[in-house]
C-alpha positions in Angstrom: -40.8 -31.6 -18.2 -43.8 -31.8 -20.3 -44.4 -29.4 -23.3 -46.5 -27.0 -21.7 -44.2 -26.2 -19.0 -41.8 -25.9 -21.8 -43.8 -23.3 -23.5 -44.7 -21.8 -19.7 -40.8 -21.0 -18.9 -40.3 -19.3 -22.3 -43.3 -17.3 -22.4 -42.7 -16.4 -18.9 -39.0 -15.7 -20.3 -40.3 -13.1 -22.0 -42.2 -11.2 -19.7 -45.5 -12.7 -19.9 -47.7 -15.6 -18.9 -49.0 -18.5 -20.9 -52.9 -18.3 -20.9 -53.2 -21.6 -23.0 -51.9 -23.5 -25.8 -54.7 -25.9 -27.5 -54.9 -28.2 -30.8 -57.4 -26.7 -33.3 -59.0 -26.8 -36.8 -60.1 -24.2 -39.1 -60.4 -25.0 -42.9 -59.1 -28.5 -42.8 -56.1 -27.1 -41.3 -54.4 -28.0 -37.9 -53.3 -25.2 -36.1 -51.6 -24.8 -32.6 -52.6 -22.1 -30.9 -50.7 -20.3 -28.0 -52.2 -17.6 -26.3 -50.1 -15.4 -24.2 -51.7 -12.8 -21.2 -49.4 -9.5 -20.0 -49.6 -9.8 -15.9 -49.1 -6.5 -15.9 -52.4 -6.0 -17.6 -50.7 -3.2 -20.3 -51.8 -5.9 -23.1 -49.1 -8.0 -25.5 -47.3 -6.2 -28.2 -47.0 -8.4 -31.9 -43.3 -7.9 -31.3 -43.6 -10.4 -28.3 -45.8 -12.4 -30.0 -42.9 -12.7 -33.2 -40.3 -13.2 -30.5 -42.4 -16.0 -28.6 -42.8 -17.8 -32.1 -39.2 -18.3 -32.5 -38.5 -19.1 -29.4 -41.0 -21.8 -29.5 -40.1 -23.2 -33.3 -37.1 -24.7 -32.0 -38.9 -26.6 -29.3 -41.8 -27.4 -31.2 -39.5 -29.0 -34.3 -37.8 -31.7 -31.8 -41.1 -31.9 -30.0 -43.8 -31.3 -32.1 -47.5 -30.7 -30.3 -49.2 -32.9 -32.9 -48.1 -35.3 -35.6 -48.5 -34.4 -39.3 -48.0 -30.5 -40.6 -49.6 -27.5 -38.3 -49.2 -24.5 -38.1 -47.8 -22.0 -35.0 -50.0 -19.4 -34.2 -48.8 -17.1 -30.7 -51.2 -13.9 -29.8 -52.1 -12.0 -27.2 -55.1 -14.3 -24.9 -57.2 -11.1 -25.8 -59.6 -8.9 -23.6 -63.0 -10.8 -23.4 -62.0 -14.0 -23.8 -63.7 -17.6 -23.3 -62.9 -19.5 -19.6 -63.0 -23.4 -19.8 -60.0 -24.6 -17.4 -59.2 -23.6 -13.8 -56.0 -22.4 -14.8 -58.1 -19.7 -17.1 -60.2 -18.3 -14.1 -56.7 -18.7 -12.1 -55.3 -16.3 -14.6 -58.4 -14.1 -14.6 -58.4 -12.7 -10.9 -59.6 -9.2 -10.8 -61.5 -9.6 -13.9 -64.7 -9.3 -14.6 -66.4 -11.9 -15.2 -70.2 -13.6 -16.7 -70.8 -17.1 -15.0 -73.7 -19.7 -16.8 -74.0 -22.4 -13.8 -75.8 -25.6 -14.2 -79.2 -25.1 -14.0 -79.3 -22.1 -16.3 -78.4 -19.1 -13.6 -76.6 -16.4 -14.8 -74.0 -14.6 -12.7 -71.6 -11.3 -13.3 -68.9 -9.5 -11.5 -65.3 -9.2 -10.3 -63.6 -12.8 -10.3 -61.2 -12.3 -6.6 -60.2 -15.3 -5.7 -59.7 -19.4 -7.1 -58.8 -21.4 -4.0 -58.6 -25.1 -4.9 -62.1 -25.6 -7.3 -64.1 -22.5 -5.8 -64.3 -19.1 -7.3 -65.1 -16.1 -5.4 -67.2 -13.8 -7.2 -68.0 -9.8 -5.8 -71.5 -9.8 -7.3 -73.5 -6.7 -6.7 -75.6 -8.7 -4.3 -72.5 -9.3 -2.7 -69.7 -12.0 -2.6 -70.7 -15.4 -4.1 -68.4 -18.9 -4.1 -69.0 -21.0 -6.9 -67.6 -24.3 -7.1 -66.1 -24.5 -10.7 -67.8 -27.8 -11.3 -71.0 -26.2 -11.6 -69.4 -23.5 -14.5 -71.1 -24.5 -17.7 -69.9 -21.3 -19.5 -67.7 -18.4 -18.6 -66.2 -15.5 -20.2 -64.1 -12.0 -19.2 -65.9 -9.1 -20.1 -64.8 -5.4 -20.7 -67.4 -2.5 -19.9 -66.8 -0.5 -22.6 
C-alpha cells in the first residue's frame, strides 16, 4: 500500500474522508499538510483533527512523507476551497462550483457528476460537460 492509502483508511477510520495530503513551504519550513472533508457535509470538529494527527504520527515516523524535519498539519479541507486534481472535483459533487477553462471562459454552478475526465456542471443555462483537461482553475464556493 502506498502512503496515501495509508492515510485514506485511517481518516476514513475515523469517519471522514481524506481530501488531500500535499508537501508545502511556508517560512522556510516544510510542512505536510492533510486535509480531511466530513461526507456528511456537518463539517470537521478539531477533536477529529487531534485524533487524525495521532493516528497518523505513528505511520508518518516509520514512513515519513518527506526526508529531513516537517511538520504535521491535519484540518478540516475547508468550505471554499481550491480544486486542482480529479479526485478534488470527485470529492466536490453537489457543490457549487466556479470553472476558469482554457481560453479564459468562466463558468459557475452545481458540480453533479465526474465520470472518468468529464464534469457535469448544472449551469443556469443549463447542464454543461467539461472535460477536466480544459480546467485551468477551479474552486467551491459558498453563497453566503
Amino acid at each position: 500500500m502506498s502512503l496515501e492509502s495509508d492515510i485514506k483508511s485511517i481518516v476514513e477510520s475515523v469517519g471522514l474522508k481524506l481530501y488531500d495530503a500535499i508537501i508545502t513551504s511556508e517560512f522556510g519550513e516544510t510542512i505536510y499538510r492533510v486535509s480531511v472533508k466530513d461526507p456528511n457535509a456537518k463539517g470537521v470538529s478539531l477533536d477529529k483533527c487531534v485524533e487524525i494527527t495521532h493516528l497518523l504520527n505513528p505511520l508518518l515516523d516509520v514512513t515519513p512523507p518527506v526526508s529531513g524535519e516537517y511538520r504535521l498539519e491535519v484540518g478540516s479541507a475547508g468550505i471554499e476551497r481550491k480544486l486542482t486534481k480529479l479526485d478534488n472535483f470527485e470529492n466536490s459533487v453537489g457543490e457549487k462550483v466556479q470553472l476558469v477553462l482554457k481560453g479564459k471562459e468562466k463558468l459557475q454552478g452545481v458540480l453533479t457528476n465526474v465520470v472518468q475526465e468529464d464534469l457535469t456542471i448544472e449551469t443556469e443555462d443549463g447542464e454543461i460537460v467539461v472535460p477536466f483537461a480544459n480546467v485551468v482553475k477551479a474552486r467551491t464556493y459558498f453563497e453566503w
